[in-house]
N, C-alpha and C positions, 0 to 999 in steps of 0.2 A: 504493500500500500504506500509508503513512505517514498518508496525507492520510484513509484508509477506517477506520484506527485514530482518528484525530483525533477524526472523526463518533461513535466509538464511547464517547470519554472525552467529549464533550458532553454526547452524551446523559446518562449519567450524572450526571454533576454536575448539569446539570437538573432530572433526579429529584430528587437529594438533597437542592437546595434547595426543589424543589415539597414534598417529604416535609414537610422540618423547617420552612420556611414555615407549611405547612397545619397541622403540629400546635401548632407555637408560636400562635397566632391562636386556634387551638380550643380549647386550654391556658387563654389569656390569659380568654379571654371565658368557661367554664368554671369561673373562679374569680372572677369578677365577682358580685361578695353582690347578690343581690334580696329583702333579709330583710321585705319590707312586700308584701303580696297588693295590687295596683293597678287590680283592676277595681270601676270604682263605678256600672256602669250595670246594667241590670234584665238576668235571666237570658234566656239564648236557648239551645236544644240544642246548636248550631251555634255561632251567633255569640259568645256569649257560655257556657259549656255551665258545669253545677256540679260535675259528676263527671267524675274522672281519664278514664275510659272515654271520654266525651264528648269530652273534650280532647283526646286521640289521634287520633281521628275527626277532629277539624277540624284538626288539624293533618297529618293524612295525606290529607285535600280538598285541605290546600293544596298540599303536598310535592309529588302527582302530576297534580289538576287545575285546578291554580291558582283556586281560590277565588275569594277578596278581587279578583282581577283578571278575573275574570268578572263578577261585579257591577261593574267601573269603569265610569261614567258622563263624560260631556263634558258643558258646558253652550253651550245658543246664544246666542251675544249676541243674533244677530238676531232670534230667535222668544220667547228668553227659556225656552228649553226645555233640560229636563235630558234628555237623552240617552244611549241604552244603547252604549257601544261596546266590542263583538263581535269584531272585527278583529284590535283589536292583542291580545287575548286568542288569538284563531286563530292569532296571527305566532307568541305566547310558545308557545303547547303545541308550535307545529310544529317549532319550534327546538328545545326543550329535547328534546321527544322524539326527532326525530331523532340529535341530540347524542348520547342516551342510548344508541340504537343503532349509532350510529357506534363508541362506546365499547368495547362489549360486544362488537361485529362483530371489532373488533380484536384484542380478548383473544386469539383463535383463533392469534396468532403467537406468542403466549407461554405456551399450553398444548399437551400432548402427554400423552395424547390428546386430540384433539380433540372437544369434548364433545356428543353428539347434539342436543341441544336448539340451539346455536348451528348448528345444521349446517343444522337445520331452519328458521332464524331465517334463514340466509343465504338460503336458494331460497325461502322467501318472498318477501324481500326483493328480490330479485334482480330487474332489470328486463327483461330476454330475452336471447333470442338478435339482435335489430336490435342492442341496444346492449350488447356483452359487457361482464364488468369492472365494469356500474354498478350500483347499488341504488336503489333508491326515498328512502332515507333521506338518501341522499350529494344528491340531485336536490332537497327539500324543505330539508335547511337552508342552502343555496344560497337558493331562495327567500325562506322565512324572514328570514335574514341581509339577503338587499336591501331588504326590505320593511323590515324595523326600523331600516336604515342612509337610506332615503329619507323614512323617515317622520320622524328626526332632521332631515333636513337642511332640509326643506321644510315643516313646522311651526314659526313664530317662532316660539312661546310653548316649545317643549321645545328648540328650539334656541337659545334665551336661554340657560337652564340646565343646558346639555351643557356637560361639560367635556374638554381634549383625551383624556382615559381611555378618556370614553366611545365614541369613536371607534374609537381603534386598539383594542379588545379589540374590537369589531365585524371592522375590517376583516382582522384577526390570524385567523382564527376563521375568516373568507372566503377568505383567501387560504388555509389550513390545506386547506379543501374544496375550495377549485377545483385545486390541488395538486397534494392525491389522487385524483383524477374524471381532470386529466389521466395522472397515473401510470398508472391502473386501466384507462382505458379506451384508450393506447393499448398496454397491457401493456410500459410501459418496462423493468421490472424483472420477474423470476422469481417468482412469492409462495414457491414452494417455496426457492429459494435465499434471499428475504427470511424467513422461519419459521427456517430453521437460524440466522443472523445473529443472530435474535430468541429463542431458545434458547440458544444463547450467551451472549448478555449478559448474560439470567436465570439464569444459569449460574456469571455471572463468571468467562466464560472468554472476553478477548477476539480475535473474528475479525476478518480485513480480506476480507471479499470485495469484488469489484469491481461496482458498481452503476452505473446510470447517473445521470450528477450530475445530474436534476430531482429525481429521489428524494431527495437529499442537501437538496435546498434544503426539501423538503417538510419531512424529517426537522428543521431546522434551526428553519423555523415551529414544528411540535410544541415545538422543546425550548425555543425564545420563548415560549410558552405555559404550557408549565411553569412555566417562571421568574417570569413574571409573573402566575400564576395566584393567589397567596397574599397578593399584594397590593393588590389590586385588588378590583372590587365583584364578580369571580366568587366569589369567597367567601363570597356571599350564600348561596349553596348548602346550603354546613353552617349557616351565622350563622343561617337560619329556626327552626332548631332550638333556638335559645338566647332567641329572642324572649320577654320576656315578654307580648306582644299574642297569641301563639300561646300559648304554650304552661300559662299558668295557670288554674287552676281559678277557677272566678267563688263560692267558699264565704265570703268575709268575713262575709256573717248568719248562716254557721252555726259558723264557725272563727275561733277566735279567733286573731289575727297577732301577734305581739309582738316588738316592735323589738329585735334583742339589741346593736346600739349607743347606746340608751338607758342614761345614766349610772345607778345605783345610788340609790334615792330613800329614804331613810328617814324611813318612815312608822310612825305610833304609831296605835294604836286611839282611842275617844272614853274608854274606861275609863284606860288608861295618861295621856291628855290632861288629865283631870279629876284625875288623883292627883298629876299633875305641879303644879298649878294650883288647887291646891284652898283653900290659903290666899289665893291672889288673888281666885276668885270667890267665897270667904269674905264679904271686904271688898266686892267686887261686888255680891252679891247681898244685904248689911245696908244 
């Protein structure tokens, strides 16, 4: 009982520092002055676009189909050829989307009613009757995840410039999925008894039911995740949004930008210069 509450004030505290982490960060960067327009190369719709509309557009290319990382290239030593890779573009969608519906799949314990559209997103998703409990989603960022964790380790050149970070938010994030996949699939836990637990909490009313402790460990990942979500490069997520490579307008030929921490200049006309000065180019000009 003692130990079911304990799980229950984790969690919590978890939240509240994912919460105020993530806004402090978005806060911070939010109030970061970009008072100078910085694009100085030739207009593109897309790449470069001149109107706000345009700039949405390429920045909601990127947000959902990663763009910029679609066009990433590799170069051959060997052949001396630039190259298109496709791959680790296919690793990033499958991941992040996934993620995304892992996300969303789970809201369903923290609302009542439960909302048709998710209901419809779950039996989609759902992998059959062979394998109860699993989704499609939970199976692909598993993959995902290996592929981005093998492709670190076995590439010198990205594994020169990995650092421990980049690591454990991989393996944090694997171990979160392989977790839940076992939880789910060999139905350790109730989801009806885990959904009250989880209305509860959203409730601020705390329950101790009795779970079984692989749940607790999973729970325990999630709230590691949490924690460290705010500081870490998953906060790239919002931070695309603050980019100025995304998100400005390419108008410096047509708009004029002006520095408002440029000191104070005072300037005089050629008429006020010549009345100032007018006994001197007197003598000047005899």
């Amino acid at each position: 009982m003692a130990g079911a509450i304990l799980y229950s004030y984790i969690f919590y505290l978890a939240f509240v520092i994912f919460v105020v982490g993530f806004l402090y960060r978005v806060i911070v960067w939010a109030n970061i002055p970009v008072p100078v327009n910085i694009t100085t190369t030739g207009r593109g719709y897309l790449d470069n676009p001149q109107t706000r509309t345009a700039s949405v557009l390429r920045m909601a290319f990127e947000v959902f189909l990663f763009r910029s990382l679609f066009k990433n290239t590799k170069y051959n030593l060997e052949t001396h050829e630039i190259q298109p890779n496709r791959v680790l573009w296919l690793g990033a969608l499958a991941f992040h989307l996934s993620f995304a519906l892992i996300v969303i799949r789970h809201m369903r314990l923290f609302i009542e009613p439960f909302p048709s559209f998710l209901a419809i997103l779950r039996a989609i998703e759902a992998v059959g009757p062979s394998m109860p409990g699993l989704f499609w989603s939970s199976l692909l960022i598993v993959g995902a995840l290996s592929y981005l964790l093998v492709r670190r380790i076995i590439n010198p050149e990205l594994k020169y410039v990995s650092i421990l970070g980049d690591y454990i938010v991989v393996l944090l994030i694997l171990s979160i999925a392989m977790s839940g996949i076992i939880v789910a699939y060999y139905k350790l836990v109730s989801i009806v008894a885990v959904k009250a637990w989880a209305l509860n909490l959203a409730a601020f009313n705390i329950a101790a039911p009795s779970f079984h402790w692989f749940f607790y460990v999973h729970l325990l990942l999630v709230s590691a995740l949490l924690v460290y979500f705010p500081w870490s490069k998953l906060m790239h997520a919002p931070g695309v949004l603050f980019s100025p490579t995304r998100n400005q307008v390419n108008n410096p030929r047509t708009k004029r930008h002006i520095n408002p921490w440029n000191y104070p200049v005072i300037a005089e006309t050629f008429e006020e210069y010549r009345e100032k000065y007018k006994e001197a180019l007197k003598d000047v000009e005899a």
